[in-house]
C-alpha positions as CSV (number, residue, x, y, z in Angstrom):
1,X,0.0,0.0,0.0
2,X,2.7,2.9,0.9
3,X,4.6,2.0,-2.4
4,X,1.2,2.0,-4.5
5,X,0.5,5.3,-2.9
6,X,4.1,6.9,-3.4
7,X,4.1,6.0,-6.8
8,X,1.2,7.9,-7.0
9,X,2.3,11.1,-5.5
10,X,5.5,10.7,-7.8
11,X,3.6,10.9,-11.1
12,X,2.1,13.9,-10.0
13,X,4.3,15.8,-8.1
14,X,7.5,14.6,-9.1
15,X,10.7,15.2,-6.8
16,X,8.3,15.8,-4.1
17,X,8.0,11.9,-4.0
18,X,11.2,11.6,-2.6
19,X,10.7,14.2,0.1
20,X,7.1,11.7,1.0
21,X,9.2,8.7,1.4
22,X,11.9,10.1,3.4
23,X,9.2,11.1,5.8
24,X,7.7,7.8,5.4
25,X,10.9,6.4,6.0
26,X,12.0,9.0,9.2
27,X,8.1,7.7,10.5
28,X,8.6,4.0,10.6
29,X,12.5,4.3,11.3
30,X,10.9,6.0,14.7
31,X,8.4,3.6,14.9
32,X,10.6,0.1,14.7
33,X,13.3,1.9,17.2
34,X,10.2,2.2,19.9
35,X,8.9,-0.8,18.9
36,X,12.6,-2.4,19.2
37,X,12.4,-0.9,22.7
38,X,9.6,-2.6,23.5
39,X,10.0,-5.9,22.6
40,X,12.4,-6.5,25.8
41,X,9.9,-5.6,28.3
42,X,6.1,-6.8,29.3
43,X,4.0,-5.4,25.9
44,X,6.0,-8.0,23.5
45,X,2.6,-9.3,22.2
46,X,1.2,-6.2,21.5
47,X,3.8,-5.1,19.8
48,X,4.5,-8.1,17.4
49,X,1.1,-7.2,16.6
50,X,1.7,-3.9,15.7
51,X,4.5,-4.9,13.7
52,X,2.9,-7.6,12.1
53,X,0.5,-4.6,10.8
54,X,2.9,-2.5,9.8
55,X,5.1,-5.1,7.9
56,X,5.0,-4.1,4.8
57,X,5.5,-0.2,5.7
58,X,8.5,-1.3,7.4
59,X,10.0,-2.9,4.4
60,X,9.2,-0.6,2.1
61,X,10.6,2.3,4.5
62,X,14.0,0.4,5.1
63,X,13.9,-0.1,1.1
64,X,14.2,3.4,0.8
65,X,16.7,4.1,4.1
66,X,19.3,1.3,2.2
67,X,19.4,3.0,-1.2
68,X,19.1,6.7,-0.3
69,X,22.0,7.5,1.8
70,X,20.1,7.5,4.7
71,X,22.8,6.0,7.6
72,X,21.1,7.9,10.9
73,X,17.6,6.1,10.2
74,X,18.9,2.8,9.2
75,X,21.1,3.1,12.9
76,X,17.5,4.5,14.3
77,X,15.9,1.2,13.1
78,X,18.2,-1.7,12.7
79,X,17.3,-3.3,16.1
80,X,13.8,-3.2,16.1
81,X,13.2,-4.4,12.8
82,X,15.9,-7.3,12.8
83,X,15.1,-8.0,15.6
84,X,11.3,-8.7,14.8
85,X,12.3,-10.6,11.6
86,X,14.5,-12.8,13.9
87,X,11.3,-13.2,16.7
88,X,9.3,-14.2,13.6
89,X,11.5,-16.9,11.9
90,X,12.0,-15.0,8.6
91,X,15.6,-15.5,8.6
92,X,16.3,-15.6,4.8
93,X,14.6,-12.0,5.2
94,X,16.8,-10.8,7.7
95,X,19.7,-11.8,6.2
96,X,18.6,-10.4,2.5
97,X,17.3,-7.0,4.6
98,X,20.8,-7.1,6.2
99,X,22.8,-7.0,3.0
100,X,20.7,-4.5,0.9
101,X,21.5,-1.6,3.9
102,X,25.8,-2.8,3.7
103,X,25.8,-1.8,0.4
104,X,24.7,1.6,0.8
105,X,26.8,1.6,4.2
106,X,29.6,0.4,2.7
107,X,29.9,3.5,0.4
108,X,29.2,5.9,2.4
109,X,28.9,5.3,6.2
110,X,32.4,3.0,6.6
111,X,34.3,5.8,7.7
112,X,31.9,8.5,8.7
113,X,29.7,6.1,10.8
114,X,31.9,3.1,11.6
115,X,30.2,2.3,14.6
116,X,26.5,1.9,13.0
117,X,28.4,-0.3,9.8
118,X,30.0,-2.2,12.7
119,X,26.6,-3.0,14.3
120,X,24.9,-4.0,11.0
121,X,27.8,-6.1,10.3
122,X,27.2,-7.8,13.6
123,X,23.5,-8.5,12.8
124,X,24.4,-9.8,9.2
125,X,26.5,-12.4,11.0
126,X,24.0,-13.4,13.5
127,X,21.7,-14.3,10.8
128,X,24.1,-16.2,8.8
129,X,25.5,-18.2,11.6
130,X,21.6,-18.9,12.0
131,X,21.2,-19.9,7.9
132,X,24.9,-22.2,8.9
133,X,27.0,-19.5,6.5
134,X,29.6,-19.7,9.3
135,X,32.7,-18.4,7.4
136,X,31.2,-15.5,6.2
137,X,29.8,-14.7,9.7
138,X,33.2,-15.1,11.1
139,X,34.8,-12.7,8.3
140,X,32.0,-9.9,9.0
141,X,32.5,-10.1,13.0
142,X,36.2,-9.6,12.3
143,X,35.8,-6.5,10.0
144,X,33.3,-5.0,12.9
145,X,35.6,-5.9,15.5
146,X,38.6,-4.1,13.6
147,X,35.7,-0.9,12.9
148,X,35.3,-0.8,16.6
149,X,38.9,-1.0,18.0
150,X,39.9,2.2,19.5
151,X,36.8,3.5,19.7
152,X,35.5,5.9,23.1
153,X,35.2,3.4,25.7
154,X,33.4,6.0,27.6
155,X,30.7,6.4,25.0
156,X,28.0,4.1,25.8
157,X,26.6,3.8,21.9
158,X,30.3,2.4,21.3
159,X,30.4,0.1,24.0
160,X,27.0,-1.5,23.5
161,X,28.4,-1.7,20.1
162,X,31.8,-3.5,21.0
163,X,30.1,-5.9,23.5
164,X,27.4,-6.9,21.5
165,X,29.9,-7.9,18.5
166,X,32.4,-9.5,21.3
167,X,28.9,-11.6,22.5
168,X,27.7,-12.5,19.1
169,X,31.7,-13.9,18.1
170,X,31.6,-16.2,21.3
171,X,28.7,-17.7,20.1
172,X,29.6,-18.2,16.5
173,X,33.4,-20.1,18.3
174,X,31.8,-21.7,21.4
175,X,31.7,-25.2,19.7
176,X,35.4,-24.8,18.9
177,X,37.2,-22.3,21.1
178,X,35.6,-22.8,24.3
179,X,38.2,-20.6,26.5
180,X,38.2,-17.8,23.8
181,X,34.4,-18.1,24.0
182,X,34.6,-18.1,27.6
183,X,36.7,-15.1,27.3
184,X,34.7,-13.2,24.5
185,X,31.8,-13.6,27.2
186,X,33.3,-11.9,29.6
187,X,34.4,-9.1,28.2
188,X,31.2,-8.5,26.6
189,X,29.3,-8.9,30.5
190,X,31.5,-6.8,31.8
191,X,31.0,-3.6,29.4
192,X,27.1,-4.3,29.1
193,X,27.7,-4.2,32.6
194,X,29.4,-0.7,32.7
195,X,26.9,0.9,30.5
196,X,23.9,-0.8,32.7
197,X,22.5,-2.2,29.6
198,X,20.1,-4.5,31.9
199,X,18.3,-6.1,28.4
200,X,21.8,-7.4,27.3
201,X,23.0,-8.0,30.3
202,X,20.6,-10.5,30.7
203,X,21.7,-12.1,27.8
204,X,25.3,-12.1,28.2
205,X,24.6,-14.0,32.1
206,X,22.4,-16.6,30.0
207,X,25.4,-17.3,27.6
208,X,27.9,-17.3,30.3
209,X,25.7,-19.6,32.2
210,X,25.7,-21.5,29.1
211,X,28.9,-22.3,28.4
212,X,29.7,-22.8,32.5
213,X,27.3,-25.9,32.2
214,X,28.8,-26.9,28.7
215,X,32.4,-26.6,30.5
216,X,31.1,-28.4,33.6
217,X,30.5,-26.6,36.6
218,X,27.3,-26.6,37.3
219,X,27.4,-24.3,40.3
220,X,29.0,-21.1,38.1
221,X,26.0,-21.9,35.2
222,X,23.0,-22.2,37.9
223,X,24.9,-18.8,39.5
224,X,25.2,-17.0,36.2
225,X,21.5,-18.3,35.0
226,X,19.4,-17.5,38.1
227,X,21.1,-13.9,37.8
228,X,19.8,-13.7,34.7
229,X,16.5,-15.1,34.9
230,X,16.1,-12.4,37.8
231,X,16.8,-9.7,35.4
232,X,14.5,-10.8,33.0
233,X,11.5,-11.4,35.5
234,X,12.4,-7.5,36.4
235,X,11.9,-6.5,33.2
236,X,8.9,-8.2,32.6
237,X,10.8,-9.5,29.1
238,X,8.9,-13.3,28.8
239,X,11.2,-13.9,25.7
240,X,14.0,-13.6,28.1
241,X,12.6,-15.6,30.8
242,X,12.1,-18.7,28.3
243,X,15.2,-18.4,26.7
244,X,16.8,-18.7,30.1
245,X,14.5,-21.5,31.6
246,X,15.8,-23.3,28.1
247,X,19.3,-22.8,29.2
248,X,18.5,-24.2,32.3
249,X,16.7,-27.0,31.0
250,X,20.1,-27.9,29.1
251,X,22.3,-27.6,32.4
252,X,20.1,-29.8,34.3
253,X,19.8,-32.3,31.3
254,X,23.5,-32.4,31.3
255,X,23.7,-33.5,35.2
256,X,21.3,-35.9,35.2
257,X,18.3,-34.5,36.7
258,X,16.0,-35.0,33.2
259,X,13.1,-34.6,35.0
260,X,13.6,-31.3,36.0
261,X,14.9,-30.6,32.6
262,X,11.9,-31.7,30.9
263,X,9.4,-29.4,33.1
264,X,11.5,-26.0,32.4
265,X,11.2,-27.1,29.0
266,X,7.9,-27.5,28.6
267,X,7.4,-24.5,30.0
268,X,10.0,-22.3,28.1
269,X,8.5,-23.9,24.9
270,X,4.7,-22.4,26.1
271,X,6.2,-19.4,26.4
272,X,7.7,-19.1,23.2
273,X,4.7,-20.3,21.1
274,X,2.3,-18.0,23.3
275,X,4.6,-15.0,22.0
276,X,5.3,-16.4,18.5
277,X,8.5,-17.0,18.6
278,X,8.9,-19.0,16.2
279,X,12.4,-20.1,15.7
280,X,12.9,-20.2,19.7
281,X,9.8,-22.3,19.9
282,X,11.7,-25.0,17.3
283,X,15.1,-24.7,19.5
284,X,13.2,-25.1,22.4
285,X,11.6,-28.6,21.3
286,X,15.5,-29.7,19.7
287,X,16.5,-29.3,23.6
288,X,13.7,-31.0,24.5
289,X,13.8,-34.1,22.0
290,X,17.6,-34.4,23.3
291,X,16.8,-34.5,26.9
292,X,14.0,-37.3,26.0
293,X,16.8,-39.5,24.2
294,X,18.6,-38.7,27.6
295,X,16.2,-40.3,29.6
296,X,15.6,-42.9,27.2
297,X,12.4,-42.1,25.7
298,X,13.6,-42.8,21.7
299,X,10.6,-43.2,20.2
300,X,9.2,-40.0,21.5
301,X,12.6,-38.4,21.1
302,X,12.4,-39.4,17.3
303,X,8.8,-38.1,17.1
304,X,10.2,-34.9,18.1
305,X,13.5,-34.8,16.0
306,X,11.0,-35.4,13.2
307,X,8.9,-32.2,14.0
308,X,11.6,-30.3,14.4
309,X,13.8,-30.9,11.3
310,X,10.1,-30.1,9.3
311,X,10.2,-26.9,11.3
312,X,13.9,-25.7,10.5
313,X,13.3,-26.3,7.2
314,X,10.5,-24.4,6.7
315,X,12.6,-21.9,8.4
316,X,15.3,-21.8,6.0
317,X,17.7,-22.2,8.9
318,X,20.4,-25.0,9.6
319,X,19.7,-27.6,12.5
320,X,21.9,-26.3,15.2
């Protein structure tokens, strides 16, 4: 609808077209940064809503943001929007959203606004790692790790930059590099932690918590995990809470005590599906289908694996 009605103002009023979608475009940039906002605290299903709504007005608006040399709105809208294309599933969206906006960054913003290049690079990778393009991921968190070095550590913009890039590249070498990872995580608590970015802090404690378990001590993960899921609750951000009752649900699964996994699954998974979250929702029941081949429940474990492999694939995304 706003491109049919754009199009229309620019057969009749020529260059003033352009003027109407940068205002469009300054409108929903506005819009997906207070939606963005609100996704990490207690209105998230209102405002999926919303943006469901508004889909197509967002597109077209970032559309115009990624080929007009528009750098200050795409940094104004980059989280909210990615990050609803990432709570809805539409990965190979995100990732082809991702790379439209580089190449207008790329030109222009890459030395004049290093900092918002470095944070779309860090997106670009997320959603790769996510689709299983893993080398390319790697080589776009090492170009925004090398935009970001030297920049103010005092600045709060740049350090939520830096430690959201260090966070994302621990994930992306866990598997492989577990001390680095371990390492990458800390760093990236510890400036979330100095800029009082409670939302990411959250996160960083789950992924720390995470890797404790996956390293073996299981009284660091439940330390670093309850932290978090006490942030979360006090935010009122449900997407947070299941993500970390999931991460729990792993470290218990790991020592033995599958019942107790099995229950904070469950839950975490109704949690997910009640918010449509729809790639969460699929990792949730992978974690789950594990923890049943745990206890020794194949056949429902199977069942399960089954389910989820359909739902990955209709995805787009790689089977972690």
């Amino acid at each position: 609808y706003a491109s049919e009605q754009m199009a229309t103002r620019q057969e009749g009023q020529g260059g003033d077209a352009d003027i109407l979608r940068t205002r469009h475009a300054a409108f929903f940039a506005e819009a997906a940064h207070r939606w963005g906002e609100e996704l990490k605290g207690s209105s998230q299903q209102e405002t999926i809503r919303a943006m469901d709504a508004d889909r197509d007005n967002l597109r077209v608006a970032w559309e115009w943001m990624a080929t007009s040399d528009q750098p200050a709105l795409i940094d104004r809208a980059m989280d909210g929007l990615l990050s609803f294309y990432e709570w809805r599933g539409t990965l190979q969206t995100a990732e082809h959203t991702c790379r439209l906006a580089r190449k207008e960054l790329e030109s222009t913003a890459s030395l004049s606004q290093p900092q918002t290049l470095a944070r779309l690079l860090t997106w670009h990778a997320r959603f790769l790692r996510l689709l299983g393009h893993v080398e390319e991921a790697r080589d776009l968190l090492d170009r925004g790790l090398s935009m970001l070095d030297g920049s103010d550590k005092t600045d709060a913009y740049a350090v939520n930059a830096l430690a959201t890039v260090l966070g994302e590249l621990s994930t992306l070498i866990k598997d492989f590099d577990r001390d680095r990872s371990c390492h990458l995580r800390q760093q990236s608590l510890a400036l979330f932690r100095q800029v009082d970015n409670r939302s990411a802090m959250a996160t960083a404690l789950r992924r720390r918590g995470e890797l404790a378990a996956d390293m073996g001590d299981f009284a660091a993960a439940n330390r670093f995990l309850e932290e978090s899921l006490t942030l979360a609750r006090d935010l009122g951000d449900r997407r947070a809470v299941a993500a970390v009752l999931r991460s729990m649900a792993t470290a218990y699964a790991t020592h033995g005590m599958l019942a107790r996994s099995q229950a904070l699954s469950r839950q975490a998974i109704a949690i997910h599906e009640e918010l449509g979250d729809t790639y969460r929702a699929c990792m949730g029941r992978l974690e789950q289908a594990s923890s049943m081949a745990y206890a020794g429940q194949f056949r429902q474990a199977y069942t399960l694996f089954e389910e989820v492999a359909t739902g990955f694939d209709e995805l787009g995304a790689q089977v972690p």
